[in-house]
C-alpha positions as CSV (number, residue, x, y, z in Angstrom):
1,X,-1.6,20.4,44.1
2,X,-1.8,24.1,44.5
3,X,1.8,24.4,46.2
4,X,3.1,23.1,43.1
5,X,1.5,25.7,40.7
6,X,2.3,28.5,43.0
7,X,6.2,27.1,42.5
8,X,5.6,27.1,38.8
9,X,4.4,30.9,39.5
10,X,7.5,31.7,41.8
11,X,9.9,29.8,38.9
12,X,8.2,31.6,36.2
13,X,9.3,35.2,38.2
14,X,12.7,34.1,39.0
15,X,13.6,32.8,35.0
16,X,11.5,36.3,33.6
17,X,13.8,38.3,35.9
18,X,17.2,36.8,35.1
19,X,16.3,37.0,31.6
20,X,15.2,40.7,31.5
21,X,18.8,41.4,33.2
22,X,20.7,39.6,30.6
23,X,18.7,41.7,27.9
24,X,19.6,45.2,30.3
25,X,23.5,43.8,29.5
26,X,22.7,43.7,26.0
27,X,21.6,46.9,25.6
28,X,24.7,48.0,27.0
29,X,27.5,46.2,25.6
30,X,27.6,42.8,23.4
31,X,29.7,39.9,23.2
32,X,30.2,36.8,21.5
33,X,29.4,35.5,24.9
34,X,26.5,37.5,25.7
35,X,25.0,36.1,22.2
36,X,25.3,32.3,23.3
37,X,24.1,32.7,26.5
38,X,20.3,34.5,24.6
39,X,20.2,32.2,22.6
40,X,21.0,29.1,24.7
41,X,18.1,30.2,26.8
42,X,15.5,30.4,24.2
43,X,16.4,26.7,22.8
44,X,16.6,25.4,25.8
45,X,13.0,26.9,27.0
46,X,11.7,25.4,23.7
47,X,12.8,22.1,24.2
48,X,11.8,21.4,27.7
49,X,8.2,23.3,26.6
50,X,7.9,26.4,28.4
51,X,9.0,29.2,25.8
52,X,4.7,30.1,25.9
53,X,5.3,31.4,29.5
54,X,8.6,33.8,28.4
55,X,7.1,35.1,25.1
56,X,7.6,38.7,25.5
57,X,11.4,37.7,26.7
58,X,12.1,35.4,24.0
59,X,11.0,38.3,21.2
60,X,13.4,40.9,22.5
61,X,16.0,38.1,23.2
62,X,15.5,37.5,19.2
63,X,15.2,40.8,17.9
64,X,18.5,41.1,19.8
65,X,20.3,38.3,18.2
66,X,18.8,39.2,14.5
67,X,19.8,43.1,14.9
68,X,23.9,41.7,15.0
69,X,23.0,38.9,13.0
70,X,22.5,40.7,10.0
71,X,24.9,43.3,10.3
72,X,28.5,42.5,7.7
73,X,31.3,43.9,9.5
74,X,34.0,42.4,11.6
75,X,32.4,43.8,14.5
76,X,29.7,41.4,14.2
77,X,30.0,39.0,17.7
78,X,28.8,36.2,15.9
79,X,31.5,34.0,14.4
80,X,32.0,30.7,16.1
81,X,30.4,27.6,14.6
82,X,28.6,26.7,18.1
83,X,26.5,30.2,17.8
84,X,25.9,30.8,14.1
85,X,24.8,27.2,14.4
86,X,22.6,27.5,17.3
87,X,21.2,31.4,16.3
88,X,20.4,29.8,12.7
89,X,18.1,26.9,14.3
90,X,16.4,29.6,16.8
91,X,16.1,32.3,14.5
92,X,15.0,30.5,11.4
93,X,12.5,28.3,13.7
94,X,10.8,31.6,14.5
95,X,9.7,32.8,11.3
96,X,13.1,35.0,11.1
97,X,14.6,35.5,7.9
98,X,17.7,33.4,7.4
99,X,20.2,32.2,4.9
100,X,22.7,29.1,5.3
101,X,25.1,31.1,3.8
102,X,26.4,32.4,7.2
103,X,27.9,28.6,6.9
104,X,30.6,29.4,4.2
105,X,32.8,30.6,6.3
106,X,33.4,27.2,8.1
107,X,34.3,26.1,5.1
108,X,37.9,25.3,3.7
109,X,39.7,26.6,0.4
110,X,38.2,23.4,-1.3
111,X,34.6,24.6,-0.1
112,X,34.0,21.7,1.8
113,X,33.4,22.0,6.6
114,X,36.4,21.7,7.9
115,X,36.4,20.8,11.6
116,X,36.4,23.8,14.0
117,X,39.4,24.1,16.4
118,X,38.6,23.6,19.9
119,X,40.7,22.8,23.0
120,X,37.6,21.5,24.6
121,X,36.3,18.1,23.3
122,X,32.9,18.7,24.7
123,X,32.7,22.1,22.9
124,X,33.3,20.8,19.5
125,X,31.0,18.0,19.7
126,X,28.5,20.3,20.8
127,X,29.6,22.9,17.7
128,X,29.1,19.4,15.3
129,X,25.4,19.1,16.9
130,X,24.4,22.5,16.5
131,X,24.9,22.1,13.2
132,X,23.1,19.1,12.1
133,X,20.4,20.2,14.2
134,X,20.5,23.6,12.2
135,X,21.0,21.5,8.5
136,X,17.7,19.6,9.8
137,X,15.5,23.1,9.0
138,X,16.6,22.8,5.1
139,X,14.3,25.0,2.5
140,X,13.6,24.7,-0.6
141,X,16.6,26.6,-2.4
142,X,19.5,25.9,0.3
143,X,19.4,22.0,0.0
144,X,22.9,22.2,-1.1
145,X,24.9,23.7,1.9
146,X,22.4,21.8,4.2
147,X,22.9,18.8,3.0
148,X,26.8,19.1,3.5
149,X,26.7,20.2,6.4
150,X,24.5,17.4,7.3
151,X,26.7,15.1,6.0
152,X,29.6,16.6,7.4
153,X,28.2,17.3,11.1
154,X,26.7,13.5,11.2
155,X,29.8,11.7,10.5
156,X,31.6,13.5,13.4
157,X,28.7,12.5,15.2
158,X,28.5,8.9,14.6
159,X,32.0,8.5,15.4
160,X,31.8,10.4,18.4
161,X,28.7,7.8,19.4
162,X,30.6,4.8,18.3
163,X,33.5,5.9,21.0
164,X,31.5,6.5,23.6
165,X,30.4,2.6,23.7
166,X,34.0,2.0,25.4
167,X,32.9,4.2,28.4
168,X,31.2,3.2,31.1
169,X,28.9,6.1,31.2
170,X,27.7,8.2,28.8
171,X,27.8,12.1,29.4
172,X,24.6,13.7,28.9
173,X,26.1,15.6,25.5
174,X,26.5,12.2,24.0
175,X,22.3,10.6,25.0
176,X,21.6,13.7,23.3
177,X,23.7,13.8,20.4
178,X,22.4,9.4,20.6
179,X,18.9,11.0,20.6
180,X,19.0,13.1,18.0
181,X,20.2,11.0,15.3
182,X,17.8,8.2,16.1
183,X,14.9,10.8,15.6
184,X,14.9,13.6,12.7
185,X,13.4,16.5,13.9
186,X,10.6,16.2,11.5
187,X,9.4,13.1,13.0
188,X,9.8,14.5,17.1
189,X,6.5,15.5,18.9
190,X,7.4,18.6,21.2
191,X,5.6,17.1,23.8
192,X,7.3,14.1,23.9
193,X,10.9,15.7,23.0
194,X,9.7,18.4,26.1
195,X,9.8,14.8,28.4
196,X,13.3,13.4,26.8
197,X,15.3,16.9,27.0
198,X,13.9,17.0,30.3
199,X,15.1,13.6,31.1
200,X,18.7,14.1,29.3
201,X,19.1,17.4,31.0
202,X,18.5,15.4,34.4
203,X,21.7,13.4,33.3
204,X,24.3,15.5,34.6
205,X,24.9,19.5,34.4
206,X,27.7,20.0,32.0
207,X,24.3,21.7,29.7
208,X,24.6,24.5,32.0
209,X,28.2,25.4,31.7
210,X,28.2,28.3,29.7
211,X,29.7,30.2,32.5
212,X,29.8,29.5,36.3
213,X,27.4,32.3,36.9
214,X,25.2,31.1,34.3
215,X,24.4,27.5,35.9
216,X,21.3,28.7,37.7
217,X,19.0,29.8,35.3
218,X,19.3,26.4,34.2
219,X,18.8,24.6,37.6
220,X,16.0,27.2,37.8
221,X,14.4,26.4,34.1
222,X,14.8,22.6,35.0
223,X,12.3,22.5,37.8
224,X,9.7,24.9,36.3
225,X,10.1,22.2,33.6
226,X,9.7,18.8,35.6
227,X,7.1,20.8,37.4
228,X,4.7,22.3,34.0
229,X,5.1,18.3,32.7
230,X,4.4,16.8,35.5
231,X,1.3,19.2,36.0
232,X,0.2,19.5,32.2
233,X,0.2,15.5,32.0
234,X,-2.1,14.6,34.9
235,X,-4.9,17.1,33.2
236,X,-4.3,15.1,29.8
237,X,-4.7,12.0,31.9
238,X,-8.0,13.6,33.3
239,X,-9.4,14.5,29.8
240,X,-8.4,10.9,28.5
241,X,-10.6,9.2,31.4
242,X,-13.5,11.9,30.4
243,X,-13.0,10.4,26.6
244,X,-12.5,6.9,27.8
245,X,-15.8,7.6,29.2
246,X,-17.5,9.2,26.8
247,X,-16.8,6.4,23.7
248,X,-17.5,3.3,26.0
249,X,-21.3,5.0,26.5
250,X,-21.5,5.1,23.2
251,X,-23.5,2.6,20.8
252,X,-20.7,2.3,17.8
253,X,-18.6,1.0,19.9
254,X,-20.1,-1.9,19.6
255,X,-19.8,-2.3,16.0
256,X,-17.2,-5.1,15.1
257,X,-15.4,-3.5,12.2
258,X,-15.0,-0.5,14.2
259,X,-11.9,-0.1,15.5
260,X,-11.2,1.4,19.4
261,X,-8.7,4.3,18.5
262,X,-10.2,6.9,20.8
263,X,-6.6,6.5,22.8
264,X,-4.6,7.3,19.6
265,X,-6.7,10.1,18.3
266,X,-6.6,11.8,21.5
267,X,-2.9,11.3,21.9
268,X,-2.6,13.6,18.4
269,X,-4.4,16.1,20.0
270,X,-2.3,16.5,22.6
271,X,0.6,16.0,20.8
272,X,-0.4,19.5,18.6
273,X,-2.6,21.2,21.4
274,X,-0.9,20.6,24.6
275,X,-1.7,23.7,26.5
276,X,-4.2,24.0,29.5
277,X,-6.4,26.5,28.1
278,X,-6.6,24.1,24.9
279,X,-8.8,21.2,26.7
280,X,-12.1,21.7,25.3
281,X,-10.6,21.8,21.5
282,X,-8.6,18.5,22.6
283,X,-11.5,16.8,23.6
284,X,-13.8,17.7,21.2
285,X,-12.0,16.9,18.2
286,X,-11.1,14.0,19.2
287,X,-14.5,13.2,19.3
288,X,-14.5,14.7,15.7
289,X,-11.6,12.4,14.6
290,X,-13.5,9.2,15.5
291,X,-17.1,10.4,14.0
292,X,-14.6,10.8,10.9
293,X,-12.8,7.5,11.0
294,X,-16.1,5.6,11.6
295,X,-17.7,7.8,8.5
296,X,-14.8,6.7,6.0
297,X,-14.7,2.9,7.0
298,X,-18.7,2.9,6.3
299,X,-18.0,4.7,3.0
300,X,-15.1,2.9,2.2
301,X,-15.4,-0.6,2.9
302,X,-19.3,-1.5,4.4
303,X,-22.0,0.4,3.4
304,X,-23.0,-0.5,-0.5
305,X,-24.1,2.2,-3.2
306,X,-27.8,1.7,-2.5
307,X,-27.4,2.3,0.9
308,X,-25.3,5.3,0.8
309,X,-27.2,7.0,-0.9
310,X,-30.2,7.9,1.3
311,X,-27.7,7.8,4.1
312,X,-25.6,10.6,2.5
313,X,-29.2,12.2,1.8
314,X,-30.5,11.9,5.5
315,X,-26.6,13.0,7.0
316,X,-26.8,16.7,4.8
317,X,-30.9,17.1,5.9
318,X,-30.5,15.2,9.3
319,X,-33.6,13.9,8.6
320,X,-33.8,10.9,11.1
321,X,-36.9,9.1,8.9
322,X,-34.6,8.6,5.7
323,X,-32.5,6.3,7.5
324,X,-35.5,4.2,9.1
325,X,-35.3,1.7,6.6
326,X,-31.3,1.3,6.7
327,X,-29.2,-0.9,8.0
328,X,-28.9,-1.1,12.1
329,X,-25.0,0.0,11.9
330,X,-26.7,2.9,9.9
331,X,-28.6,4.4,12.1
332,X,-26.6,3.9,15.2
333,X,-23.6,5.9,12.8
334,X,-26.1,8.1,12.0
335,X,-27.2,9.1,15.7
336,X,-23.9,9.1,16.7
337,X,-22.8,11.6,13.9
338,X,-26.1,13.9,14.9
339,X,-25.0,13.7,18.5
340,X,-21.5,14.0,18.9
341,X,-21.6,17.3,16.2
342,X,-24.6,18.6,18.6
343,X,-21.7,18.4,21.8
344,X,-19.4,20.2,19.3
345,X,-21.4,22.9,18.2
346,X,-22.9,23.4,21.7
347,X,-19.1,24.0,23.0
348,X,-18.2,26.3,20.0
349,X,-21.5,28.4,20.0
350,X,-20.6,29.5,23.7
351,X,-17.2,30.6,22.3
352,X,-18.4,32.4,19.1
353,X,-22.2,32.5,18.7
354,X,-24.3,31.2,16.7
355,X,-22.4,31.8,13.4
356,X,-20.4,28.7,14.2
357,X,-23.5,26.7,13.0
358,X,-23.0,27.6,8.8
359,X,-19.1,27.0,9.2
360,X,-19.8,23.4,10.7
361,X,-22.6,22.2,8.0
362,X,-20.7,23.7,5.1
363,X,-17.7,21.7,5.7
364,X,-19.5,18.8,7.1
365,X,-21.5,18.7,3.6
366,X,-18.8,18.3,1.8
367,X,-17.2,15.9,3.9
368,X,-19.9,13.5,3.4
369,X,-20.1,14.4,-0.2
370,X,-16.8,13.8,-1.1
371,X,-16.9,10.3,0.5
372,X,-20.0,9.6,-1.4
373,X,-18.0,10.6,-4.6
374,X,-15.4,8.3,-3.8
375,X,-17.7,5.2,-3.1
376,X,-19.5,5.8,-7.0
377,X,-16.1,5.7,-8.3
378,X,-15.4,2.4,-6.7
379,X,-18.5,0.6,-7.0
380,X,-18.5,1.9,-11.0
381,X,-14.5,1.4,-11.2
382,X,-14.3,4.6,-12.5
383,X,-10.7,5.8,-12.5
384,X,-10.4,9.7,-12.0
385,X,-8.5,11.9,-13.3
386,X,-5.4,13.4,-11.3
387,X,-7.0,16.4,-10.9
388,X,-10.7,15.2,-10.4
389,X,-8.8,13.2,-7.7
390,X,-7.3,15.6,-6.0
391,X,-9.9,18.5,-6.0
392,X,-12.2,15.6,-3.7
393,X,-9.3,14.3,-2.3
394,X,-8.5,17.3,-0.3
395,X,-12.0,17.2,1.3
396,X,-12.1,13.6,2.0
397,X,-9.0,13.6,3.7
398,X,-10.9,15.6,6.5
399,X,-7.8,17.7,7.0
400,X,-10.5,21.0,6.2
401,X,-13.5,20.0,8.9
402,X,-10.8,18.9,11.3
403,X,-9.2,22.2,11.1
404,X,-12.5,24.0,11.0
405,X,-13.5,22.6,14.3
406,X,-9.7,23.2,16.0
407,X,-10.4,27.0,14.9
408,X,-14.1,27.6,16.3
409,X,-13.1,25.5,19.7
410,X,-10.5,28.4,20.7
411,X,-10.7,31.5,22.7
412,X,-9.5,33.1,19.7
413,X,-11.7,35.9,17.2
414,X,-13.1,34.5,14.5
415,X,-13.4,36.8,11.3
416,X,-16.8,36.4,9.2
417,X,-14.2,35.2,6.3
418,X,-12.5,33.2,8.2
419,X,-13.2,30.1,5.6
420,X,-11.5,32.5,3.0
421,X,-9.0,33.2,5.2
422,X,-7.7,29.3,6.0
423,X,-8.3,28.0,2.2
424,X,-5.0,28.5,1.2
425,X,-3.0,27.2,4.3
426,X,-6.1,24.6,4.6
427,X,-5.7,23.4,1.3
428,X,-1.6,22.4,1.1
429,X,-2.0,20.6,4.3
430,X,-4.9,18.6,3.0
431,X,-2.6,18.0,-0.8
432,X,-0.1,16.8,1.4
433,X,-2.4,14.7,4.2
434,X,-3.8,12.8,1.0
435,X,-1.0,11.9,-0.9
436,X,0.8,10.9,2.2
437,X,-2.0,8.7,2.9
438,X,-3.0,7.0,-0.2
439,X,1.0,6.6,-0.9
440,X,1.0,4.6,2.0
441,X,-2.2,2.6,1.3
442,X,-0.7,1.6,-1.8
443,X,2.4,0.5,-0.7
């Protein structure tokens, strides 16, 4: 309903203007204090997912924190556990700079964390979450001290879960600290971790007690947060009843060894591209994702060497008479493919001309290519080399044409190198997407 977006607009003011006046104090004067409360606000505008609307807020607020986070005197403000812990998560989760070695000073004579002194209970169980949630972003080369400190921070933790199942109710510190060791953040979707920190945060407001006069930015951020979801999710609802749609028209659905994943593949989308302005990509590639999935099972499993030939032939020429003579699953795959790519390029060519058309067969030739490889291999048991492997691997996978068609479905520019440009990035993610994937096939 309108009233409610014109609240979100009202909410956005309110937050922006609260969070420019805390940056005015900054410039002034710093504390400790002034620190926490910066960087609370960013974390907590992250987790609830509406950081995108604060952008220009949430730089400054970081280039803030990062100007006295790298300075080495004693007049740095940063020195409790709770902050370093917290400004090492934010910092380091947006592409700033950061070592763990800020930790070694929580550490005892014997070099191992040694338990922060706290009158408060709830302020040093917070201090013990902060940090595993900080050892949770570990890099290559700082294993070591992450891995203590993870250690360290989840044994407190445990026990502090363990005592809480002699109270009657649980604060909303301990369902999150309950939360987050249930679910590494590696394996958390921010969409669905925006809709459990929104319903934690509901819980009680003891979140909000930095200071007294620092509870309303939170009740504030709260509401523009229940509000956004709340919003954001019936438009993903519409989209999914336009794709709903959309695949029970279609003629593969009635094939009986393919399976009805539309749902699922949608759900990824959203899970990666939740914004408004991102519907056309979602939808789209979702469509992509199940042209894909019905293209390997053919490949893979149904269609025989003889057969995939001429249809491998007839998919790079889309020449509709090679596949005449094919099987019926065939050719409905085969109009479906044609079709479905038409909607895509049809979408993309309004965003980015005509151009769009040699990006989309390039990496659709290969995709079909590389599946073709992989079927001769199998129906001649030829066993491939690791590297043979790979280098087709990393195009079968469809990590590259999935990508592709996320790029040329945005209202973003579009270089003419722009397959240059995403090779490298392209081609890790697609390493990793197919050893993941065959690892788990073959266990």
């Amino acid at each position: 309903a309108s009233s409610y977006r014109e609240r979100v607009q009202t909410l956005i003011k309110e937050v922006k203007d609260i969070l420019n006046t805390l940056l005015e104090n900054v410039e002034t004067s710093v504390s400790h204090n002034d620190l926490l409360q910066l960087l609370w606000v960013v974390d907590i505008v992250e987790r609830v997912g509406v950081d995108r609307y604060f952008q220009a807020e949430k730089i400054a607020i970081l280039e803030n924190v990062y100007k006295y986070w790298t300075e080495k005197g004693s007049e740095n403000p940063i020195g409790d556990l709770n902050t370093t812990a917290l400004g090492f998560r934010v910092l380091r989760l947006n592409g700033y700079d950061v070592s763990p070695d800020v930790f070694q000073i929580f550490k005892d004579a014997n070099g191992r964390f040694y338990y922060p002194e706290s009158t408060h209970q709830d302020a040093q169980l917070r201090s013990m979450l902060n940090l595993y949630r900080a050892s949770e972003l570990s890099f290559q080369g700082d294993q070591k001290i992450m891995k203590e400190a993870e250690i360290f921070a989840s044994q407190y933790l445990e026990k502090a879960v363990k005592e809480s199942l002699k109270l009657n109710k649980k604060s909303q510190l301990l369902v999150e600290v309950e939360y987050v060791l249930k679910y590494p953040w590696k394996c958390r979707v921010p969409r669905c971790e925006a809709r459990k920190s929104i319903e934690i945060y509901s819980l009680d407001d003891s979140w909000m007690m930095i200071n007294q006069e620092f509870k309303m930015p939170g009740i504030k951020i709260l509401e523009l947060a229940t509000l956004d979801f709340n919003i954001l999710q019936a438009q993903h609802q519409k989209e999914l009843k336009f794709i709903s749609s959309w695949w029970n028209a279609s003629k593969v659905k009635q094939l009986d060894f393919f399976k009805h994943r539309h749902v699922e593949y949608f759900f990824w989308w959203v899970s990666g591209l939740f914004e408004p302005d991102f519907s056309i990509s979602r939808i789209e590639v979702t469509k992509l994702s199940i042209l894909i999935t019905l293209f390997d099972d053919i490949y893979d499993t149904y269609g025989t060497m003889e057969e995939l030939k001429p249809f491998t032939a007839a998919l790079v020429k889309w020449d509709k008479n090679i596949v005449r003579s094919l099987p019926e699953y065939m050719k409905a795959s085969f109009d479906f493919a044609q079709q479905t790519l038409e909607e895509i390029a049809i979408k993309a060519e309004k965003k980015h001309g005509s151009r769009v058309h040699k990006f989309m067969q390039k990496y659709w030739e290969s995709f079909i290519l590389s599946n073709l490889k992989e079927a001769q291999w199998i129906a001649t048991n030829h066993t491939p080399s690791f590297d043979e492997y790979l280098n087709n691997g990393v195009i079968s996978v469809a990590a590259p044409i999935v990508t592709l068609h996320a790029l040329i479905l945005l209202d973003t520019f579009l270089p003419e190198d722009l397959l240059r440009q995403i090779n490298k990035i392209e081609t890790l993610v697609s390493i990793c997407c197919r050893l993941l994937d065959d690892s788990r096939d073959y266990q």
